[in-house]
mmCIF file as gemmi writes it, N, C-alpha and C atoms, coordinates in Angstrom:
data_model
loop_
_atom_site.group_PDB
_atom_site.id
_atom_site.type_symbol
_atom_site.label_atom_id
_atom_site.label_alt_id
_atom_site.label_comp_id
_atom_site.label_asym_id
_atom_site.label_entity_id
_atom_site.label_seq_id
_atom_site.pdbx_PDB_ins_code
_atom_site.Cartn_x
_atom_site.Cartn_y
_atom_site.Cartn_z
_atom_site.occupancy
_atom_site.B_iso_or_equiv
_atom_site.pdbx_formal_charge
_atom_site.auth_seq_id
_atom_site.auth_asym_id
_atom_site.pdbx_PDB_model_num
ATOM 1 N N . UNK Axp A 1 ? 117.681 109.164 110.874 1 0 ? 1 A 1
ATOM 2 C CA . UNK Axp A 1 ? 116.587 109.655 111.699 1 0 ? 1 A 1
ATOM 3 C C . UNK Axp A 1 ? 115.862 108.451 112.314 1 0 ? 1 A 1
ATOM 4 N N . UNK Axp A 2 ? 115.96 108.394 113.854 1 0 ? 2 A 1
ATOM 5 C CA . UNK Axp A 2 ? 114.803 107.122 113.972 1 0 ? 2 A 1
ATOM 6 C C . UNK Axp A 2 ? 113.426 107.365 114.31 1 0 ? 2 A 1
ATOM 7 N N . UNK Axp A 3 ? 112.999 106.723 114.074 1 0 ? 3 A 1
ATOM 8 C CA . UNK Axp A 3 ? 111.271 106.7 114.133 1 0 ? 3 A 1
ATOM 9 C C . UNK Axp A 3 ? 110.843 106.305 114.848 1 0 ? 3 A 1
ATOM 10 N N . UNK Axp A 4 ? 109.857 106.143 115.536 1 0 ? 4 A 1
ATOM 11 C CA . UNK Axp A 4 ? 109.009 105.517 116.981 1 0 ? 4 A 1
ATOM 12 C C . UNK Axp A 4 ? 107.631 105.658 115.854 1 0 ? 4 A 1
ATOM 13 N N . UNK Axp A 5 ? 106.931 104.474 116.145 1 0 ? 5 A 1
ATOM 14 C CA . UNK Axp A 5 ? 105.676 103.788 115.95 1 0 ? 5 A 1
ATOM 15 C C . UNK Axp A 5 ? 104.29 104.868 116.931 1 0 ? 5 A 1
ATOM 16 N N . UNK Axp A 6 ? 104.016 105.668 116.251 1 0 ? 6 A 1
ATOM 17 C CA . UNK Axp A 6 ? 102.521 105.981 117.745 1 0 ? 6 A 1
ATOM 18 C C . UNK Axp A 6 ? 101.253 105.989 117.079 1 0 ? 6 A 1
ATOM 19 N N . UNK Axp A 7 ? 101.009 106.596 118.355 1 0 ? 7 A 1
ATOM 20 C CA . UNK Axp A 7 ? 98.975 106.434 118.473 1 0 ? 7 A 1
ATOM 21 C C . UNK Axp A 7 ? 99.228 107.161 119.891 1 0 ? 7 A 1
ATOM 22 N N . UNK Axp A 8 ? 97.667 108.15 119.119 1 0 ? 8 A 1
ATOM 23 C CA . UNK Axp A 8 ? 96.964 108.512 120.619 1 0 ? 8 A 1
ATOM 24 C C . UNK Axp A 8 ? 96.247 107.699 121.13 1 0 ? 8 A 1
ATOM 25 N N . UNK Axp A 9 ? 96.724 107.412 122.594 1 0 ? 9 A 1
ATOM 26 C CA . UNK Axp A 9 ? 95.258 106.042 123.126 1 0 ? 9 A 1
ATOM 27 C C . UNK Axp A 9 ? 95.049 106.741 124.563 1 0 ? 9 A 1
ATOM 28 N N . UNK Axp A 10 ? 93.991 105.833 124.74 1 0 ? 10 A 1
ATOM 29 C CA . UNK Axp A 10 ? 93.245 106.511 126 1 0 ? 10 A 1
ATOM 30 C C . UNK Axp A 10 ? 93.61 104.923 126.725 1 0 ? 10 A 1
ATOM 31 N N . UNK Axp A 11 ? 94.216 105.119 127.828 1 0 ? 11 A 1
ATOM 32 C CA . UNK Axp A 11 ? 94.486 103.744 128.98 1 0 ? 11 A 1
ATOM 33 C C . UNK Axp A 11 ? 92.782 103.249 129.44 1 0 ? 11 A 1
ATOM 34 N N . UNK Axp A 12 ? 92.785 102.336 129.44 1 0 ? 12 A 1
ATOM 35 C CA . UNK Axp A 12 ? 91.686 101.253 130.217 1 0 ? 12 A 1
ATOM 36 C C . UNK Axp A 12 ? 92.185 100.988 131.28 1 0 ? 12 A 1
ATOM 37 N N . UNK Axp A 13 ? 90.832 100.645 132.296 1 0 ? 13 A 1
ATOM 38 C CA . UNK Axp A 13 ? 90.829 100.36 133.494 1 0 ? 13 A 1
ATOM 39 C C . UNK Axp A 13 ? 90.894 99.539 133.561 1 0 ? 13 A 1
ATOM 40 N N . UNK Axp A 14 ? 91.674 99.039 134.809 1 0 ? 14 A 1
ATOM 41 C CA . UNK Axp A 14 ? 91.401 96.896 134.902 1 0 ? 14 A 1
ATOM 42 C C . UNK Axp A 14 ? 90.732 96.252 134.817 1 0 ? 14 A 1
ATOM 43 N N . UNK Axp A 15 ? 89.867 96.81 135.402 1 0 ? 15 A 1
ATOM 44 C CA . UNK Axp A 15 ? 88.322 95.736 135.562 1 0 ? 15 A 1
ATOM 45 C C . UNK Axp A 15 ? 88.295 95.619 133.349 1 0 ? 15 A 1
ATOM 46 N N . UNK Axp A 16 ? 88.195 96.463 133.162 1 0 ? 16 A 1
ATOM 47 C CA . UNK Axp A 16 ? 87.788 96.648 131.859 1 0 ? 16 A 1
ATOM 48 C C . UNK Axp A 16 ? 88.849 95.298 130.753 1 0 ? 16 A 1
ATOM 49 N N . UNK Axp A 17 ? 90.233 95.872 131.275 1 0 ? 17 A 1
ATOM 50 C CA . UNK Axp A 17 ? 91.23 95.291 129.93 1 0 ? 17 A 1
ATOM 51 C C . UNK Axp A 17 ? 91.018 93.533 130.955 1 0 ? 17 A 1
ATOM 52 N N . UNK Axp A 18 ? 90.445 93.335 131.705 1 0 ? 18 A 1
ATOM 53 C CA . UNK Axp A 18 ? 90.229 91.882 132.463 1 0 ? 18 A 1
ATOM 54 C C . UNK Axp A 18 ? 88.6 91.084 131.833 1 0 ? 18 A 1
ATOM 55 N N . UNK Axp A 19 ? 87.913 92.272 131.327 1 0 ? 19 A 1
ATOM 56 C CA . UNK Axp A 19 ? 87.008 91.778 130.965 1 0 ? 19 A 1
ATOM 57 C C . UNK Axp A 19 ? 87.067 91.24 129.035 1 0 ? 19 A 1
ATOM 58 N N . UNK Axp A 20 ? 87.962 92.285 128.88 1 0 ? 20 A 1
ATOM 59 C CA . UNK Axp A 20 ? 88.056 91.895 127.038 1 0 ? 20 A 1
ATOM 60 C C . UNK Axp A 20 ? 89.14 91.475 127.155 1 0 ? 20 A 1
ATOM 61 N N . UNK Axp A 21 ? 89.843 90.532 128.074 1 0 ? 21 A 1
ATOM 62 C CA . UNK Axp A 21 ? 90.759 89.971 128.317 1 0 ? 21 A 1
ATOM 63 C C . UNK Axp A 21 ? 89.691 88.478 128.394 1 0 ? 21 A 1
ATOM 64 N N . UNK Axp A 22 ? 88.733 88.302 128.863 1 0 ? 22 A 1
ATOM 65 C CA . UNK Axp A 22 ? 87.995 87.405 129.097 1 0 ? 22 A 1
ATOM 66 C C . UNK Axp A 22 ? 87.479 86.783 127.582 1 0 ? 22 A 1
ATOM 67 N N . UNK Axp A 23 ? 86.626 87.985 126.982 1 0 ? 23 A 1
ATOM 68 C CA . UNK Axp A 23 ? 86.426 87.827 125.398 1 0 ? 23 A 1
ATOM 69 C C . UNK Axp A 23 ? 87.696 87.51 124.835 1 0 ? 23 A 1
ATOM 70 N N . UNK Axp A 24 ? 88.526 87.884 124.991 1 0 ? 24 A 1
ATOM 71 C CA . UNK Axp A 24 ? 89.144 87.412 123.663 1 0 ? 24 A 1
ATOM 72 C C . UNK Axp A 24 ? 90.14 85.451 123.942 1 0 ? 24 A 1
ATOM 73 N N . UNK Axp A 25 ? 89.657 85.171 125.263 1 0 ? 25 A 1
ATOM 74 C CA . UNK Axp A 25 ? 89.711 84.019 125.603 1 0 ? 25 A 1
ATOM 75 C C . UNK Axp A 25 ? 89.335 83.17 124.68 1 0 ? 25 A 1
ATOM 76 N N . UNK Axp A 26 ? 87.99 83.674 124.983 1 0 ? 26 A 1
ATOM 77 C CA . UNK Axp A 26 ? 86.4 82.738 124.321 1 0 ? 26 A 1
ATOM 78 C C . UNK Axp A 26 ? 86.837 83.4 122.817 1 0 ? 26 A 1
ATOM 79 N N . UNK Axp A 27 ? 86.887 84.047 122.131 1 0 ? 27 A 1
ATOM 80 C CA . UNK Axp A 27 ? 86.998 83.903 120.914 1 0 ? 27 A 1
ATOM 81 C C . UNK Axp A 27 ? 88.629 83.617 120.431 1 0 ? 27 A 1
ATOM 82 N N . UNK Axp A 28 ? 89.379 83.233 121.274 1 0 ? 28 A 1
ATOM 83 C CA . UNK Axp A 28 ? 90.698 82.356 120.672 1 0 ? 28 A 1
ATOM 84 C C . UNK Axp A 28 ? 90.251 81.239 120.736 1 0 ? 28 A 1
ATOM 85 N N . UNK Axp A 29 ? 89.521 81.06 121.266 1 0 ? 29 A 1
ATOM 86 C CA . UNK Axp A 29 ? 89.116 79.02 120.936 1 0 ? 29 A 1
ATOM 87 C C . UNK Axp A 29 ? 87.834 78.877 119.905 1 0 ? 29 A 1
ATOM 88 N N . UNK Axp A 30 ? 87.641 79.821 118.985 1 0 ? 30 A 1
ATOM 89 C CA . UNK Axp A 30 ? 86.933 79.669 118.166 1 0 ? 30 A 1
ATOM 90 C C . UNK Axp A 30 ? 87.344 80.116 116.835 1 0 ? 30 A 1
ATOM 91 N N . UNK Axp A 31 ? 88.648 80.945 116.263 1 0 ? 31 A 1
ATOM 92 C CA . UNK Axp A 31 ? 88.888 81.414 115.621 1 0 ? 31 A 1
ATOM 93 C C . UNK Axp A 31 ? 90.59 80.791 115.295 1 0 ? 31 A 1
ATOM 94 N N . UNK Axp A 32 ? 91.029 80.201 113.994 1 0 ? 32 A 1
ATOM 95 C CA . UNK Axp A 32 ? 92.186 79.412 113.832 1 0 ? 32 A 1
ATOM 96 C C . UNK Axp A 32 ? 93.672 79.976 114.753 1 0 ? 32 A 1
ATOM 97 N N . UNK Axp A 33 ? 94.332 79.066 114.946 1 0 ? 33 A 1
ATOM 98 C CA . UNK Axp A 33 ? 95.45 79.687 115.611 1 0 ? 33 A 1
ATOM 99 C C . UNK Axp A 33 ? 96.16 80.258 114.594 1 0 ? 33 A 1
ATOM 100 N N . UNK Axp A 34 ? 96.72 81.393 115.138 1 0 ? 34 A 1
ATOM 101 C CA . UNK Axp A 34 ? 97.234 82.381 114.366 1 0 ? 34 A 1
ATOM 102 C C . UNK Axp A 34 ? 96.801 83.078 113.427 1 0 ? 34 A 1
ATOM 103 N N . UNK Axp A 35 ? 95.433 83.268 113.407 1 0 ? 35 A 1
ATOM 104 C CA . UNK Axp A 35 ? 94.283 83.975 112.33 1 0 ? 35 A 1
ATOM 105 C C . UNK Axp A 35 ? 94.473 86.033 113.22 1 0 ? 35 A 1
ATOM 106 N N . UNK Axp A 36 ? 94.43 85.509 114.628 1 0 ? 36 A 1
ATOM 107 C CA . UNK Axp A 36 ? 94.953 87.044 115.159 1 0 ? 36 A 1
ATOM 108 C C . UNK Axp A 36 ? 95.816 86.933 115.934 1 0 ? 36 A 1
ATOM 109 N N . UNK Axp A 37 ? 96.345 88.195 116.401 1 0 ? 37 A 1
ATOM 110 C CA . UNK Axp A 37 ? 97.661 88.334 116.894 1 0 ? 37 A 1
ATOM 111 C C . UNK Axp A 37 ? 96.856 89.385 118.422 1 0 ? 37 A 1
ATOM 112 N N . UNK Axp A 38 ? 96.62 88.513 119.587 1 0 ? 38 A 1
ATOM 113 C CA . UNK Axp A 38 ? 96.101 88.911 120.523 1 0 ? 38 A 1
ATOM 114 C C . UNK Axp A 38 ? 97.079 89.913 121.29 1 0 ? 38 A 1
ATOM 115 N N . UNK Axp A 39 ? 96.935 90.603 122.171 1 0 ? 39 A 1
ATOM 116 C CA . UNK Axp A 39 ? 97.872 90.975 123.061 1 0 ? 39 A 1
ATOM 117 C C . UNK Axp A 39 ? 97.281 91.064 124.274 1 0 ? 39 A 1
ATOM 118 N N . UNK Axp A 40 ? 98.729 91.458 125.196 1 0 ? 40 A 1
ATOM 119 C CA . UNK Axp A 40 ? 98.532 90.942 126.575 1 0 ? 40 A 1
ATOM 120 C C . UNK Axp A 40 ? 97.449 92.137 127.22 1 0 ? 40 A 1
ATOM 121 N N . UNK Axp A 41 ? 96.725 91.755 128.135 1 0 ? 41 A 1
ATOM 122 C CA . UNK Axp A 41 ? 95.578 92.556 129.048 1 0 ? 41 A 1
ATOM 123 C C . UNK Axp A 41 ? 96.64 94.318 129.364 1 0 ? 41 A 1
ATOM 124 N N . UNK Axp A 42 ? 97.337 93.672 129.841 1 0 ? 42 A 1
ATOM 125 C CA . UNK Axp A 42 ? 98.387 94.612 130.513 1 0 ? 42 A 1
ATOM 126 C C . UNK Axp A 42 ? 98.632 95.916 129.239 1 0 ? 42 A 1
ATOM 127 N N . UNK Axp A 43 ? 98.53 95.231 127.614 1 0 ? 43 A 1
ATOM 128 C CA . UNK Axp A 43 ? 98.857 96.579 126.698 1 0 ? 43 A 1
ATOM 129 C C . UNK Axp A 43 ? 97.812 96.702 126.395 1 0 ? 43 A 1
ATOM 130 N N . UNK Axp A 44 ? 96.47 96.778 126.746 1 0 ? 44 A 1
ATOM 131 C CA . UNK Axp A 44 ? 95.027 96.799 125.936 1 0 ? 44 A 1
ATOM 132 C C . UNK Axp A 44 ? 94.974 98.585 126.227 1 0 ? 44 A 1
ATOM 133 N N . UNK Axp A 45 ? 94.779 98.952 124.844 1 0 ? 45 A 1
ATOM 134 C CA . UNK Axp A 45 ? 93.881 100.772 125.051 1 0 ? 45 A 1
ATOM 135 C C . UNK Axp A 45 ? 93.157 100.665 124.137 1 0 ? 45 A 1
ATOM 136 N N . UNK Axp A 46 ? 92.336 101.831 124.001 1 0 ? 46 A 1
ATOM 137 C CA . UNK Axp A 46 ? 91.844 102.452 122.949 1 0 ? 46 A 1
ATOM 138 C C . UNK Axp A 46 ? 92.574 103.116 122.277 1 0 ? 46 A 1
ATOM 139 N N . UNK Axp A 47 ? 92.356 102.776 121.479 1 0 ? 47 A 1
ATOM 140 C CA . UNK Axp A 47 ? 93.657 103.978 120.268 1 0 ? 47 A 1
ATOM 141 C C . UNK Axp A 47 ? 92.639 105.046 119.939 1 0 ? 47 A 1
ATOM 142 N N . UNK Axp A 48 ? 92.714 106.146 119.888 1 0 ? 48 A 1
ATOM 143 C CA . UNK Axp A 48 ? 91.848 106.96 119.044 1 0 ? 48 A 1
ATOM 144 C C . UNK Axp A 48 ? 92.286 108.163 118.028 1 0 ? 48 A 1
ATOM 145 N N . UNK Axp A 49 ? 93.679 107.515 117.49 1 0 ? 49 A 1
ATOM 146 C CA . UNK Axp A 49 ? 94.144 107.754 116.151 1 0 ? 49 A 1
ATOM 147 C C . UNK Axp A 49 ? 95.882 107.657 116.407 1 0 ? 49 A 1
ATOM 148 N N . UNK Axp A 50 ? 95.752 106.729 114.822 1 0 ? 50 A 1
ATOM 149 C CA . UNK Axp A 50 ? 96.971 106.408 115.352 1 0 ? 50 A 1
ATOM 150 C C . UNK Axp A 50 ? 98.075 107.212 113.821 1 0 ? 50 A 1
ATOM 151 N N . UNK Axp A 51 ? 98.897 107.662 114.428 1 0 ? 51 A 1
ATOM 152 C CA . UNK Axp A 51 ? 100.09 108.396 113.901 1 0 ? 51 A 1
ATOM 153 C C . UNK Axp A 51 ? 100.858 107.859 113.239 1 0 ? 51 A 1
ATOM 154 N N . UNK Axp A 52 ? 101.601 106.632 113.026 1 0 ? 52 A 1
ATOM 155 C CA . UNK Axp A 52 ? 102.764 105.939 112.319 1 0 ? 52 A 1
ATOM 156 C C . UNK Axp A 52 ? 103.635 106.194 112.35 1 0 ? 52 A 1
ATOM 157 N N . UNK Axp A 53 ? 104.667 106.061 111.715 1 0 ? 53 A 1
ATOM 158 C CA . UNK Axp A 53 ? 106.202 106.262 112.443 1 0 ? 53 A 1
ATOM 159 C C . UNK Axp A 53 ? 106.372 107.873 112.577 1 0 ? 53 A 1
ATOM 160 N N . UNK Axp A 54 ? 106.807 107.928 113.632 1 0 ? 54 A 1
ATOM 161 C CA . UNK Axp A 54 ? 107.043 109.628 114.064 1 0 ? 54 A 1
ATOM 162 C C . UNK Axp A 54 ? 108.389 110.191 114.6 1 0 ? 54 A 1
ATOM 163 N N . UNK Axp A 55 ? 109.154 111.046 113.548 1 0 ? 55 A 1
ATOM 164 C CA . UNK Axp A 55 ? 110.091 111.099 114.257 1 0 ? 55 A 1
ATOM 165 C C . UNK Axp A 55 ? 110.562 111 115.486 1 0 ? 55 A 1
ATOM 166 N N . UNK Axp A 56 ? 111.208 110.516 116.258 1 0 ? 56 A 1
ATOM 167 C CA . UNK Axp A 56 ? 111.549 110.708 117.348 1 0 ? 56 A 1
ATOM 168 C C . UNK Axp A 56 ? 111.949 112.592 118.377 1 0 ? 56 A 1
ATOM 169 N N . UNK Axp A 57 ? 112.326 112.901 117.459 1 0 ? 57 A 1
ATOM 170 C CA . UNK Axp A 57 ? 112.615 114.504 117.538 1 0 ? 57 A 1
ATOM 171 C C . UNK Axp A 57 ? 111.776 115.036 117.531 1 0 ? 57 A 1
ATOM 172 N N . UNK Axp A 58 ? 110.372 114.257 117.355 1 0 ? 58 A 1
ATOM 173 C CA . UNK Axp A 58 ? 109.469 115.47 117.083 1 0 ? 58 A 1
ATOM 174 C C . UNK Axp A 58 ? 108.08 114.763 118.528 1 0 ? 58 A 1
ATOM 175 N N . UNK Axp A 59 ? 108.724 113.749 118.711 1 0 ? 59 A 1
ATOM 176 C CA . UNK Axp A 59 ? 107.947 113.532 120.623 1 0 ? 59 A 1
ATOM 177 C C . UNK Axp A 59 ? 107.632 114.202 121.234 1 0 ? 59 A 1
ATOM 178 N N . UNK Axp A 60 ? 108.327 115.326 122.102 1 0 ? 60 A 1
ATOM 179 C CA . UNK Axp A 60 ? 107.928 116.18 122.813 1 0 ? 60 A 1
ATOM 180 C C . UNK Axp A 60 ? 106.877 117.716 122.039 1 0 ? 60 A 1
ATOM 181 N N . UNK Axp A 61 ? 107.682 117.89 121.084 1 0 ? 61 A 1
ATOM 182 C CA . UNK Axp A 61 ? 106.542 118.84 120.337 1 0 ? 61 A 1
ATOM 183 C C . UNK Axp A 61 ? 104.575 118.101 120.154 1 0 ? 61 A 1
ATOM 184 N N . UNK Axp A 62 ? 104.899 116.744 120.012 1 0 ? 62 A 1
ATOM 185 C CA . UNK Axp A 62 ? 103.342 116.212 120.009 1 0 ? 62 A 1
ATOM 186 C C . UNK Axp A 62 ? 103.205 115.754 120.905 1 0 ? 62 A 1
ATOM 187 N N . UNK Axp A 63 ? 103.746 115.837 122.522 1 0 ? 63 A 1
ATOM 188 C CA . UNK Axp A 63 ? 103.676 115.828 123.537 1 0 ? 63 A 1
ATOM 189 C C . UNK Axp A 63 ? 103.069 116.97 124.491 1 0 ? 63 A 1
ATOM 190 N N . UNK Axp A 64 ? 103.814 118.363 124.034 1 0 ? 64 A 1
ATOM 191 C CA . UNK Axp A 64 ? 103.357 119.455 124.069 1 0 ? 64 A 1
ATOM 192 C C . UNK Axp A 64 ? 101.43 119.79 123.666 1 0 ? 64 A 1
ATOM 193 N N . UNK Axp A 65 ? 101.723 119.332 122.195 1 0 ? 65 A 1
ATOM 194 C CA . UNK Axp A 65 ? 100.325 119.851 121.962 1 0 ? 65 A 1
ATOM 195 C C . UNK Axp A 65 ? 99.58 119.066 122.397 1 0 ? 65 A 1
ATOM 196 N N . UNK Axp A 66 ? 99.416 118.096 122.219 1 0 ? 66 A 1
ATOM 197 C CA . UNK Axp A 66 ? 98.539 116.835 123.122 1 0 ? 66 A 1
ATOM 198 C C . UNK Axp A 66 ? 97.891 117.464 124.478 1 0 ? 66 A 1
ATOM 199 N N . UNK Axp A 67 ? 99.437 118.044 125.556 1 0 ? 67 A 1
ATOM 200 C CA . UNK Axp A 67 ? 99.015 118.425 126.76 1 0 ? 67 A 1
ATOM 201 C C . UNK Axp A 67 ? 98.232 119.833 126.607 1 0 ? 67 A 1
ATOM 202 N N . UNK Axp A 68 ? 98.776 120.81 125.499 1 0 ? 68 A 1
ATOM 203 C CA . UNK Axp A 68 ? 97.955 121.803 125.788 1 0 ? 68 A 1
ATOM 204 C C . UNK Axp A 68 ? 96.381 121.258 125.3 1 0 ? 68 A 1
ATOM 205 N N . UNK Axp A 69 ? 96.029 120.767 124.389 1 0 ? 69 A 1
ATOM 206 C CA . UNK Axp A 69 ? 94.591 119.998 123.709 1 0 ? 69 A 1
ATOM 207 C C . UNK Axp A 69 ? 93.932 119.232 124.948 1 0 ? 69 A 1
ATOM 208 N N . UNK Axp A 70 ? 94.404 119.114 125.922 1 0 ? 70 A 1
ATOM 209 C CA . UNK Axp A 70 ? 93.677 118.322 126.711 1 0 ? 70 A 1
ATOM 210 C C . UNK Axp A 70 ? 93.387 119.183 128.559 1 0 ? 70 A 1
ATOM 211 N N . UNK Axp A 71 ? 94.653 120.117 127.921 1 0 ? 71 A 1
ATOM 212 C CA . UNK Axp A 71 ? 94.145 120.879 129.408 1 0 ? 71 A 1
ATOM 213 C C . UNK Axp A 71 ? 92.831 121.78 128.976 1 0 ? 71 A 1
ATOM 214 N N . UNK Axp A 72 ? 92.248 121.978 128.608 1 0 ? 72 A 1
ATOM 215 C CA . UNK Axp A 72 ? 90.736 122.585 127.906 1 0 ? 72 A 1
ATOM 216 C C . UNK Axp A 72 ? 89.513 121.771 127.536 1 0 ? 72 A 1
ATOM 217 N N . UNK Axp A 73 ? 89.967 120.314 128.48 1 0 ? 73 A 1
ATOM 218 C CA . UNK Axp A 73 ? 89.017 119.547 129.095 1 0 ? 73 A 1
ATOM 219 C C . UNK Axp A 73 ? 88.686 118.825 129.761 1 0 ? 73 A 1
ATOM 220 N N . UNK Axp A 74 ? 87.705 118.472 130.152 1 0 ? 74 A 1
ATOM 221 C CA . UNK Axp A 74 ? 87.847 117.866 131.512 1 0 ? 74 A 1
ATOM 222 C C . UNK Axp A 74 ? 88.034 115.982 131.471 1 0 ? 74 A 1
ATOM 223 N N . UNK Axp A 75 ? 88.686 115.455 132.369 1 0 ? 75 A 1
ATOM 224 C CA . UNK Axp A 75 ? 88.936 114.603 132.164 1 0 ? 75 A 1
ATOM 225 C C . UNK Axp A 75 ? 87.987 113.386 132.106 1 0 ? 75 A 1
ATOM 226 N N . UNK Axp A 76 ? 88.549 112.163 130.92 1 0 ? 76 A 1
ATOM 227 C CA . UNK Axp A 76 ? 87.054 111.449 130.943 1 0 ? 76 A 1
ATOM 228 C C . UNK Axp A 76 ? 87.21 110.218 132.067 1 0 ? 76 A 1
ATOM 229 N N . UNK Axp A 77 ? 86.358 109.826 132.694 1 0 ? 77 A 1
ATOM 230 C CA . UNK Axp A 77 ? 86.175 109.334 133.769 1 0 ? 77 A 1
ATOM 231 C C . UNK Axp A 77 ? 85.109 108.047 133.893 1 0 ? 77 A 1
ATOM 232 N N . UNK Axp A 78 ? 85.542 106.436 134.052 1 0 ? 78 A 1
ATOM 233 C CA . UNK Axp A 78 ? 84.922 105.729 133.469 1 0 ? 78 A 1
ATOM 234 C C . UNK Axp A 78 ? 84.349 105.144 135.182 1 0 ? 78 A 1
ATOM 235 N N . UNK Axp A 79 ? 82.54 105.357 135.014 1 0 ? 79 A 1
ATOM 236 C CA . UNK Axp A 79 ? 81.531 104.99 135.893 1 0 ? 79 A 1
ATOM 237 C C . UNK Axp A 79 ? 81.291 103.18 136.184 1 0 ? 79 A 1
């Protein structure tokens, strides 16, 4: 059976993953190398719960519910 790694995340906006792209500049030159494991601007989200290995077979079923859970609200929209 293979597994895929998830999380529900919510995508960031550029301006946004450019700005804690900025922070985490300034705090890599203050914190030992290799104390964290940064990543690139380009993969920055919010996770807002994350799942762990998930069958693969079972993707589209938590794909499904995801979409029905979210058509019953309105979308969030960053000002």
């Amino acid at each position: 059976m293979t597994t895929i790694r998830t999380f529900i995340a919510i995508d960031l906006p550029p301006d946004v993953k450019a700005a804690l792209a900025d922070v985490a500049a300034t705090l890599g030159e203050r914190v030992p190398r290799g104390a964290v494991r940064w990543v690139r601007p380009e993969q920055m989200h919010l996770t807002l719960r994350f799942l762990g290995d998930t069958p693969a077979d079972r993707l589209p079923t938590l794909a499904d519910a995801l979409d029905t859970l979210a058509a019953g609200h309105t979308p969030l929209l960053c000002a």
